[in-house]
C-alpha positions as CSV (number, residue, x, y, z in Angstrom):
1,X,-67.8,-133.8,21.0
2,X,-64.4,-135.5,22.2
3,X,-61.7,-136.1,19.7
4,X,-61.0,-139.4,18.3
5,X,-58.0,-141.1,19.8
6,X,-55.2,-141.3,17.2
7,X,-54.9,-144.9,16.0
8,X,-51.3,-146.8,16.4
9,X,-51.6,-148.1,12.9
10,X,-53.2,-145.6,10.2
11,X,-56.9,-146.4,8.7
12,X,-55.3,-146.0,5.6
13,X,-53.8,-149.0,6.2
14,X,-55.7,-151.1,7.8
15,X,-58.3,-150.4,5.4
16,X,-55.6,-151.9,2.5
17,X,-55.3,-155.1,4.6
18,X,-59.0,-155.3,4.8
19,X,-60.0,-154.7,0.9
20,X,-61.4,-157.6,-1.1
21,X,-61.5,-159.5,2.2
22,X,-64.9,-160.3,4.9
23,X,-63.9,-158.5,8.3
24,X,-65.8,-161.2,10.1
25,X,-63.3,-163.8,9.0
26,X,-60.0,-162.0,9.8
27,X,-59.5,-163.5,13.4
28,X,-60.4,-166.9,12.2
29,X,-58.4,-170.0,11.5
30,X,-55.5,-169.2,8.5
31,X,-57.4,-165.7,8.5
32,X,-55.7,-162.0,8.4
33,X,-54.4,-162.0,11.8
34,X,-52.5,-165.5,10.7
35,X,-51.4,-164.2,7.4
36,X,-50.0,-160.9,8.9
37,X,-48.3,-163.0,12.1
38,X,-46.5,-165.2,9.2
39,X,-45.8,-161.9,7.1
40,X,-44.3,-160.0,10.1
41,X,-42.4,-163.3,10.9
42,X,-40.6,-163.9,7.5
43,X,-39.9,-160.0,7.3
44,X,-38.2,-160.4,10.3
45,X,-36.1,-163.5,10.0
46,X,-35.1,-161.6,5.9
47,X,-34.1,-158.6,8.1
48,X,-32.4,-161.0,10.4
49,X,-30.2,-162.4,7.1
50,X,-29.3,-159.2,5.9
51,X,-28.1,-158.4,8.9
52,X,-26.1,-161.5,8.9
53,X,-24.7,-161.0,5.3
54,X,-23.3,-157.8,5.9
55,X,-21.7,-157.8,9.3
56,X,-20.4,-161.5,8.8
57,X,-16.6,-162.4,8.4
58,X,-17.3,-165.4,5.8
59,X,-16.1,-164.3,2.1
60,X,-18.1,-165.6,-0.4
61,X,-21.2,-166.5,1.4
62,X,-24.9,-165.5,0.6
63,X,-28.7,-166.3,-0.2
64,X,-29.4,-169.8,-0.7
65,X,-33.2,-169.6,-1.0
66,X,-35.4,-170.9,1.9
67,X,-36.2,-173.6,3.9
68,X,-39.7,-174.9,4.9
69,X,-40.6,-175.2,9.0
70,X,-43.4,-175.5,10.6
71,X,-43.7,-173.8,14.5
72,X,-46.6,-173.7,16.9
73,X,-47.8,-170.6,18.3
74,X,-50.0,-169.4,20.8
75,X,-53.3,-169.6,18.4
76,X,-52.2,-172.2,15.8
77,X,-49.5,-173.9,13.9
78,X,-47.7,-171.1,11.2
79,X,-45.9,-172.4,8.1
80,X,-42.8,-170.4,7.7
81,X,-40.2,-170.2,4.9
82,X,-37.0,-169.3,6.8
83,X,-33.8,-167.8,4.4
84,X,-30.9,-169.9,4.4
85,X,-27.4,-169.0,3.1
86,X,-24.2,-170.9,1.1
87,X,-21.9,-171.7,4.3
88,X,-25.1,-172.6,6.9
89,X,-23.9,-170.3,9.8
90,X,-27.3,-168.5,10.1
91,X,-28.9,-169.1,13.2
92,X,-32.0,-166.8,13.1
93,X,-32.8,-165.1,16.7
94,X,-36.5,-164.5,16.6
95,X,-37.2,-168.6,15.9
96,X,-34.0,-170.5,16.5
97,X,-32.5,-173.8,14.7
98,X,-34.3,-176.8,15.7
99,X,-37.2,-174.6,17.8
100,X,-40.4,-175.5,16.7
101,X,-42.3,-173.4,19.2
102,X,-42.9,-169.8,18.3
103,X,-41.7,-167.2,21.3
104,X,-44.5,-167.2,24.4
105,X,-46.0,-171.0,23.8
106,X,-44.2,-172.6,26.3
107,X,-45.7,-169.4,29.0
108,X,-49.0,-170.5,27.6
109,X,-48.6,-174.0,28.7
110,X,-46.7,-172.9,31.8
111,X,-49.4,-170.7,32.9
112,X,-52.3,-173.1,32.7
113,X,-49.9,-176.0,34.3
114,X,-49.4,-173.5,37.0
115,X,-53.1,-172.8,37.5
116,X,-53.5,-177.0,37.8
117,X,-54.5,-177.9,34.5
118,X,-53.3,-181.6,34.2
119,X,-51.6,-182.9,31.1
120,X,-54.0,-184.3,29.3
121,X,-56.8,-181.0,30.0
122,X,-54.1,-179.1,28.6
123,X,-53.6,-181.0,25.6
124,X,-57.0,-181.0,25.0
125,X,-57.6,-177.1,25.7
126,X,-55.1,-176.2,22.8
127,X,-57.3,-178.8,20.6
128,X,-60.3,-177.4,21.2
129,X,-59.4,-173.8,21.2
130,X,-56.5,-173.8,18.9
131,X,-57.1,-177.2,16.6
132,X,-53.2,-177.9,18.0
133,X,-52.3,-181.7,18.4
134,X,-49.8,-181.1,20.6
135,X,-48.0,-184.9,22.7
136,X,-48.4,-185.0,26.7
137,X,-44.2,-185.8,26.3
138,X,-44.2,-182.0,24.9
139,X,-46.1,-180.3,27.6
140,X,-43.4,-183.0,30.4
141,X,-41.0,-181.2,28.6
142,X,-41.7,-177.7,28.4
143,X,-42.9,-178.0,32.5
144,X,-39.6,-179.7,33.1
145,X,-37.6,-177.3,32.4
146,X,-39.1,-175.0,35.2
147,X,-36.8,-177.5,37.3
148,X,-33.7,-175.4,36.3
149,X,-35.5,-172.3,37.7
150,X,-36.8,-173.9,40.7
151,X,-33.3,-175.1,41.8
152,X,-32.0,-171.4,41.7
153,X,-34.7,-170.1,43.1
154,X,-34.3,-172.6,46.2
155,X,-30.6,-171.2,46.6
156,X,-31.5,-167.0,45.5
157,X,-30.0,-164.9,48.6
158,X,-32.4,-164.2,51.4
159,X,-32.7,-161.1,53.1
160,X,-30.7,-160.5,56.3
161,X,-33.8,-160.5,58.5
162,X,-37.3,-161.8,59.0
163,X,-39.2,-160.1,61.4
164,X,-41.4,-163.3,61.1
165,X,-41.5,-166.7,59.5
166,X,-44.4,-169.1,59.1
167,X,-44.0,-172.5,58.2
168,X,-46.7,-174.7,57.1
169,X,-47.0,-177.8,55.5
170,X,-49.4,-179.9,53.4
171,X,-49.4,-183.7,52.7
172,X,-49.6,-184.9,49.2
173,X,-49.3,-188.9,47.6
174,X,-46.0,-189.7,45.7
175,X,-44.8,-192.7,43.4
176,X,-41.8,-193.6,45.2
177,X,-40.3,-197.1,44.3
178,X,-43.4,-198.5,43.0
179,X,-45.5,-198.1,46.0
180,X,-47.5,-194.8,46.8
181,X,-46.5,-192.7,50.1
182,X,-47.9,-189.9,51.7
183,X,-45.1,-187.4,52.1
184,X,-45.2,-183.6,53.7
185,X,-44.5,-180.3,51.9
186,X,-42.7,-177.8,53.9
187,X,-43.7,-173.9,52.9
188,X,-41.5,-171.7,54.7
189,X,-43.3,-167.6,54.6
190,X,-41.4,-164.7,55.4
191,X,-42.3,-161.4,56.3
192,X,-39.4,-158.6,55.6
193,X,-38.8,-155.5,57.5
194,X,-40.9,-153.7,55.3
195,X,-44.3,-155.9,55.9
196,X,-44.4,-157.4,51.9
197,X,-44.2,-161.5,51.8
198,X,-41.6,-163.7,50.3
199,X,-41.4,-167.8,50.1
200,X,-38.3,-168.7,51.4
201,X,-38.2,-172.0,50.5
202,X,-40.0,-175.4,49.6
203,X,-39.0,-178.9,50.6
204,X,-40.6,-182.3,50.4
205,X,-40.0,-184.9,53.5
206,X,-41.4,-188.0,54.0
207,X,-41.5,-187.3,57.9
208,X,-40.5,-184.5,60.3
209,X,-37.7,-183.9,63.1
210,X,-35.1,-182.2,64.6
211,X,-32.4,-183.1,62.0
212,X,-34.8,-182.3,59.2
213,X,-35.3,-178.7,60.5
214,X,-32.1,-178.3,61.6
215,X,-31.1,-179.0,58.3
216,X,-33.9,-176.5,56.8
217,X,-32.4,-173.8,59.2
218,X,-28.6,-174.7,58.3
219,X,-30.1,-173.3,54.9
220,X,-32.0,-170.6,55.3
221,X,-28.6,-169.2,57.6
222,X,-26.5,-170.1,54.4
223,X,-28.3,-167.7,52.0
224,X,-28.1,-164.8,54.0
225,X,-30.7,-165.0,56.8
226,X,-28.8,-163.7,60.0
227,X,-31.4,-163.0,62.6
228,X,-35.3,-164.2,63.2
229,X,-37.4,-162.3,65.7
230,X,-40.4,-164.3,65.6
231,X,-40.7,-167.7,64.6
232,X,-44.2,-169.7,64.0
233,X,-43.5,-173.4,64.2
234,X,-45.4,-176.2,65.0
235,X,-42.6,-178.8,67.0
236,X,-38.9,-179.0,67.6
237,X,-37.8,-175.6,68.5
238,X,-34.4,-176.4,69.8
239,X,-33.8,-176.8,65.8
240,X,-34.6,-173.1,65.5
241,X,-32.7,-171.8,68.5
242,X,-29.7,-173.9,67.6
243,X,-28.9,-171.6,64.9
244,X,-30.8,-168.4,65.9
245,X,-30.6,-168.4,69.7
246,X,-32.5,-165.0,69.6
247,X,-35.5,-165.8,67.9
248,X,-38.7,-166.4,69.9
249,X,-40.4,-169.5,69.3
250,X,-43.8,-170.2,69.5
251,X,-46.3,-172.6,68.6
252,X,-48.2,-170.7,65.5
253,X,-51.7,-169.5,66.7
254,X,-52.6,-170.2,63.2
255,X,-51.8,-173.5,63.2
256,X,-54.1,-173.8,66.6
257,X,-56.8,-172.3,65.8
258,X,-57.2,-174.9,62.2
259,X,-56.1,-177.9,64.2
260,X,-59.2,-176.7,66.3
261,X,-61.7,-176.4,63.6
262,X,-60.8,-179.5,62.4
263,X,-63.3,-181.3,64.9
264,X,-65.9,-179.2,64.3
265,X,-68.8,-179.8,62.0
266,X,-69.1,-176.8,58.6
267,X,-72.1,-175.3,60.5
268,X,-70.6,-174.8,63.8
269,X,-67.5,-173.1,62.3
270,X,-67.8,-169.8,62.6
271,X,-69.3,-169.7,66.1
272,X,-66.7,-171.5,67.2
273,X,-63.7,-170.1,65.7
274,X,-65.7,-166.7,67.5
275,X,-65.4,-168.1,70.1
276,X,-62.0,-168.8,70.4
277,X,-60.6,-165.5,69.8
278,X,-61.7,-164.6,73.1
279,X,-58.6,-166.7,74.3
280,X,-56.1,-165.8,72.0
281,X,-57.1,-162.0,72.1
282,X,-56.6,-161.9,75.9
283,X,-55.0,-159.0,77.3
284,X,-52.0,-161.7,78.8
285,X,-51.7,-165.5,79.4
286,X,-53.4,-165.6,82.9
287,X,-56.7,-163.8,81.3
288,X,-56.0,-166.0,78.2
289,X,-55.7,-169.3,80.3
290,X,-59.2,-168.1,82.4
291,X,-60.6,-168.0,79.3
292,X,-59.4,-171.2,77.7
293,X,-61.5,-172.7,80.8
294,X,-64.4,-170.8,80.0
295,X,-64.6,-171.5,76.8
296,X,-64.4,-175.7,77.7
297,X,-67.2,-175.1,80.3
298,X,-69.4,-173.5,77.9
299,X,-71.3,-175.0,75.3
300,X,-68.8,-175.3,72.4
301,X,-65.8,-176.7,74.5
302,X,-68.6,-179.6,75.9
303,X,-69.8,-180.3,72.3
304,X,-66.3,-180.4,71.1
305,X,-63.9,-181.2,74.2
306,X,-61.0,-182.0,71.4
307,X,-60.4,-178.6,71.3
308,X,-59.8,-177.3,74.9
309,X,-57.8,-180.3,75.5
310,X,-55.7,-179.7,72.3
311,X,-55.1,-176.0,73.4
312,X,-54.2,-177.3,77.3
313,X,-51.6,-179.6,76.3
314,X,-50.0,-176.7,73.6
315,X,-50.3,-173.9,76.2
316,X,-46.7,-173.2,77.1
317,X,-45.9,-172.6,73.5
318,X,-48.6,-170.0,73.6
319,X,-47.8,-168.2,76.6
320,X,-44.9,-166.0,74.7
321,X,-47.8,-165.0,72.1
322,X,-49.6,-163.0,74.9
323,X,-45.9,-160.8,75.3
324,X,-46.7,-159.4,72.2
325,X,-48.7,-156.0,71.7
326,X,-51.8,-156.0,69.9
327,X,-51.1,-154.6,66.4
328,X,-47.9,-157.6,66.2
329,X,-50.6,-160.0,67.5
330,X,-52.7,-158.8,65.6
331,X,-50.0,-159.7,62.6
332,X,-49.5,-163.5,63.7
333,X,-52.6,-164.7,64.1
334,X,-54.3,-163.1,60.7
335,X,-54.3,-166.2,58.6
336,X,-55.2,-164.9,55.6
337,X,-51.8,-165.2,53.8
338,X,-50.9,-168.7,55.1
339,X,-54.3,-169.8,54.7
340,X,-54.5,-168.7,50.9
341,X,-51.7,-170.1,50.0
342,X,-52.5,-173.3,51.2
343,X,-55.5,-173.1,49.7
344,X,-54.3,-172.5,46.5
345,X,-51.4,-175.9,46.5
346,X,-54.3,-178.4,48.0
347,X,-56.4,-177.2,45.2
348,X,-53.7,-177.9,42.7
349,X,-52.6,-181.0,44.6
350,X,-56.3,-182.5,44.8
351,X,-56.9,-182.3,41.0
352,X,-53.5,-185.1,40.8
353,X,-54.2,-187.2,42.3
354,X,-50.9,-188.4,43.1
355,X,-47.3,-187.5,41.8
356,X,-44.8,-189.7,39.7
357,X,-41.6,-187.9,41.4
358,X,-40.8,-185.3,44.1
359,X,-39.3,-183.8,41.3
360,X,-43.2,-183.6,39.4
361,X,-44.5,-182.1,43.0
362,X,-41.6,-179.7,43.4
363,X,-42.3,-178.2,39.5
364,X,-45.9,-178.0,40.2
365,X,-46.0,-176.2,43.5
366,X,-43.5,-173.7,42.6
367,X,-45.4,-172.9,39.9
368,X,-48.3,-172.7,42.2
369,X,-46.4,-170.0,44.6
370,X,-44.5,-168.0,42.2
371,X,-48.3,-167.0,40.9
372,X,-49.9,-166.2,44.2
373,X,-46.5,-164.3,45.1
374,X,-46.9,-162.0,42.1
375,X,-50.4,-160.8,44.1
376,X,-48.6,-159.8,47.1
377,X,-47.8,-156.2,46.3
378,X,-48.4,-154.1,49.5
379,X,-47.8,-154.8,53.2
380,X,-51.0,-155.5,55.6
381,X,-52.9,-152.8,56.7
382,X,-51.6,-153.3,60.6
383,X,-47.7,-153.3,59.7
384,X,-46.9,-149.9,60.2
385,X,-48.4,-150.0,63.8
386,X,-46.9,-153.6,64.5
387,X,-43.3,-152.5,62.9
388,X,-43.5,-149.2,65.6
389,X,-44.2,-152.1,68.4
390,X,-41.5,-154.5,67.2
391,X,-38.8,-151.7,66.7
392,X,-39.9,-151.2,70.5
393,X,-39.3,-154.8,71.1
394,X,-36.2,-156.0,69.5
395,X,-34.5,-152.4,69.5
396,X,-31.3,-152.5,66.9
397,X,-32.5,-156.2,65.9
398,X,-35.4,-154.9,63.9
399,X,-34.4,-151.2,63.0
400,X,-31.0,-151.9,61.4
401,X,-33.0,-153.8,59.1
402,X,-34.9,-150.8,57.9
């Protein structure tokens, strides 16, 4: 018979709390678990006191009985009675002057903001769940000041090299002097030496050119980013090269291949995007080009003659692709990061609607990244074979890095 794991809190005790009281009823509303939370709370902020009196420099000064406040936590609102002493210089650590929010509600709200609850669903989420009135100006609040975070984390140091950078973009409706305008966000996606992912950056624009990602690359240069091997961008390379003439621009395959499927009906998607990797998988860019025609004499490219053109009038962006070796190709055109990611900001986007600010889009899709970032834990599969063939390729470039 296996042993019985030792509890953390002895039976003896818990059976104490428990006595003269219905079990069922102790996770409930004002139940045990509330009455031990505002126990453990008012032992702590007494502790916190008598810590104060005895290590303070103030002669003279001591109890003064207690003071009424009211703060909201994570499952309800707790009535507290905080200590207060003569001279007023306590300033209690675990629930500050003036804070009315126990420790962890403000993740709460961030958290479900981050996973596109709107305002109002979140107000009426704690309602429901928690009986917590709590004002849409609160939850503003509390999501505004991820701003302060998002600004450092828009100017943290980057690494010194990228072996590869995406960059993607989705449109999204802002308020913007009273009228509503469709603006671009820019998603910049890294891949360090050592295959794991990173966001480099985020910036809104109402329109793209060459001073806009001159002015992106001026920035990434300035914290810390020395060298770019590969570089996946959809216009206006001489932006890139200007600051990192060695980097090898081309038009992303990822990009390509989603522009193509955009004229395609939901039924015909997967036989066509089949079809298509018979040109980007070529063994170089003359076999890739014979079968780019192929592919528009056969039955998809007639039905959907968008997409061969499309490809045609891109092709000498894709020709440095085919330089590549398989297992980096292989790396490029996988789209299941980029195409993740953006799934996860148009599904945030598409339950606003539109945006009062930039500023409300910035806080919102940072929010949005910084949780699908914390699921990126291990490099792809293919990175050790591509980082053997890139090492090959860019010779002290890539391996200093390691």
């Amino acid at each position: 018979m296996a042993r019985r794991k030792q509890p953390v809190i002895p039976d003896a005790l818990l059976d104490q709390l428990l006595a003269g009281t219905d079990a069922k009823t102790a996770f409930d509303k004002d139940g045990l678990l509330d009455e031990l939370k505002k126990a453990l709370a008012e032992r702590a902020l007494n502790a916190e006191m008598d810590h104060h009196l005895e290590t303070g420099a103030e002669d003279g000064n001591r109890r003064n009985g207690y003071g009424k406040k009211t703060v909201l936590t994570g499952t309800g609102k707790l009535a507290l009675e905080v200590p207060r002493d003569r001279l007023a210089t306590f300033d209690p650590q675990l629930i500050a002057k003036y804070q009315r929010r126990f420790p962890g509600f403000d993740e709460k709200i961030v958290s479900m903001y981050a996973r596109g609850m709107s305002t109002r669903e979140i107000q009426g989420h704690l309602r429901e769940l928690y009986g917590l009135d709590v004002s849409p100006d609160l939850i503003s609040a509390v999501t505004d000041a991820v701003l302060e975070e998002v600004t450092e984390w828009q100017n943290r140091p980057l690494e010194a090299l990228y072996p590869l950078i995406f960059f993607d973009a989705i449109r999204i409706k802002v308020r913007d002097e009273g009228t509503v305008r469709n603006k671009a966000v820019y998603v910049a996606l890294g891949v360090r030496p050592d295959g794991t992912k990173e966001i480099l950056g985020l910036w809104i624009e109402q329109s793209e050119g060459a001073k806009f990602w001159l002015r992106v690359m001026n920035e990434l240069k300035s914290r810390g980013v020395d060298d770019v091997l590969i570089d996946g961008l959809k216009g206006f390379p001489e932006a890139i090269t200007a600051v990192f003439p060695q980097a090898q621009v081309q038009t992303c395959v990822v990009h390509l291949i989603r522009h193509s499927l955009a004229f395609v009906s939901y039924k015909d998607r997967k036989s066509v995007a089949a079809a298509l990797k018979n040109i980007y998988k070529a063994k170089d860019a003359d076999a890739g080009k014979a079968a780019l025609e192929d592919f528009a004499e056969g039955p998809w490219g007639k039905k959907y003659p968008a997409i061969a053109h499309s490809w045609r009038r891109n092709w000498p962006e894709v020709i440095p692709f085919f330089a590549f070796p398989d297992d980096v190709r292989r790396i490029i055109y996988t789209t299941n990061a980029i195409e993740s990611l953006n799934a996860k900001l148009r599904r945030a986007v598409r339950s606003r609607g539109h945006f009062p600010t930039d500023d409300a889009a910035l806080k919102l899709l940072f929010l949005v990244l910084n949780l699908a970032a914390r699921e990126w834990k291990m490099p792809p599969r293919e990175w050790a074979m591509a980082k053997a063939q890139l090492a090959i390729l860019f010779e002290d470039r890539f391996t200093l890095a390691l």
